[in-house]
N, C-alpha and C positions, 0 to 999 in steps of 0.2 A: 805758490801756484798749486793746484791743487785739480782734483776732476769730479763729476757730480753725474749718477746715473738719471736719464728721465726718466720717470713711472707715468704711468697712465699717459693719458691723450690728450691732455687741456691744451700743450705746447704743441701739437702734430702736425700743424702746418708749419714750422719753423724746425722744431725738433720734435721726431718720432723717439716714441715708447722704446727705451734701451737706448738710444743716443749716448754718449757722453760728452758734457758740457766741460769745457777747460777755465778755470775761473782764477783769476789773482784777487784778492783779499783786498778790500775799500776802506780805507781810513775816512772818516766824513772829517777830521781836524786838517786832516794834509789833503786829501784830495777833493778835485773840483766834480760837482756831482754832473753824472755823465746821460744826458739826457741826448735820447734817443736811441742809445744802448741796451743791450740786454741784461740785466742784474738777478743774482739771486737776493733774494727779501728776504726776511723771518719776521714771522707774523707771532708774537707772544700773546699767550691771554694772562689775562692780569692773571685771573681768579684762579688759574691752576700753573703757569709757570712752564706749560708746556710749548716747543716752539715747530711751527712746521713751516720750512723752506719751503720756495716757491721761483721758479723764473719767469720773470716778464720784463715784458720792455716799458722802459722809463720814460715817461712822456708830459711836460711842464702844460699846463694850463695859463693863462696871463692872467683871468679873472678870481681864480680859485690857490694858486698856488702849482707847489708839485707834484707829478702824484707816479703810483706805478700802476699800473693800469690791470686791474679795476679798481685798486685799493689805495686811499690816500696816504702821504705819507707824513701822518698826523697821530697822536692819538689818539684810536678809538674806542674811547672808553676804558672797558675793561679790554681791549685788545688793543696794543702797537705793531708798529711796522718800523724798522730797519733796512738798510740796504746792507748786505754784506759780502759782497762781492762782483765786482764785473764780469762777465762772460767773454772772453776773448777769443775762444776758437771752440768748435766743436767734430766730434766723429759722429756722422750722422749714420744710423743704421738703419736700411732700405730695408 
């Protein structure tokens, strides 16, 4: 388990800037992917190796697959997407 500060605003209807996010750590071999939950992602770019977290919530398509919304959870391209952690509680800061 583990904690995660929010920065900026993109989360601010769910989670405000300064939040902290309480996450337990997602296996994709052992665990069943958790759609409609909130998850932290890591979005890698190929071409430089750099990774930046992100929280959103998990949301299955039936036509298209799975995705985290806005971002497939496919590779794209020179950049992939991981899931790496569930979100299970937060301390919301007003």
């Amino acid at each position: 388990v583990f904690g995660l500060r929010v920065r900026g605003d993109s989360m601010d209807k769910e989670f405000p800037d300064g939040s902290v996010l309480i996450c337990e750590h997602y296996n994709e071999a052992d665990d069943k992917i958790p759609l409609g939950r909130y998850v932290i992602a890591d979005r890698i770019d190929g071409s430089t190796g750099c990774i930046e977290s992100t929280c959103k919530k998990l949301t299955q398509d039936e036509k298209s697959g799975t995705y985290i919304m806005p971002l497939p959870l496919l590779d794209m391209g020179e950049q992939s997407v991981r899931v790496r952690a569930v979100v299970t509680g937060a301390i919301i800061k007003f």
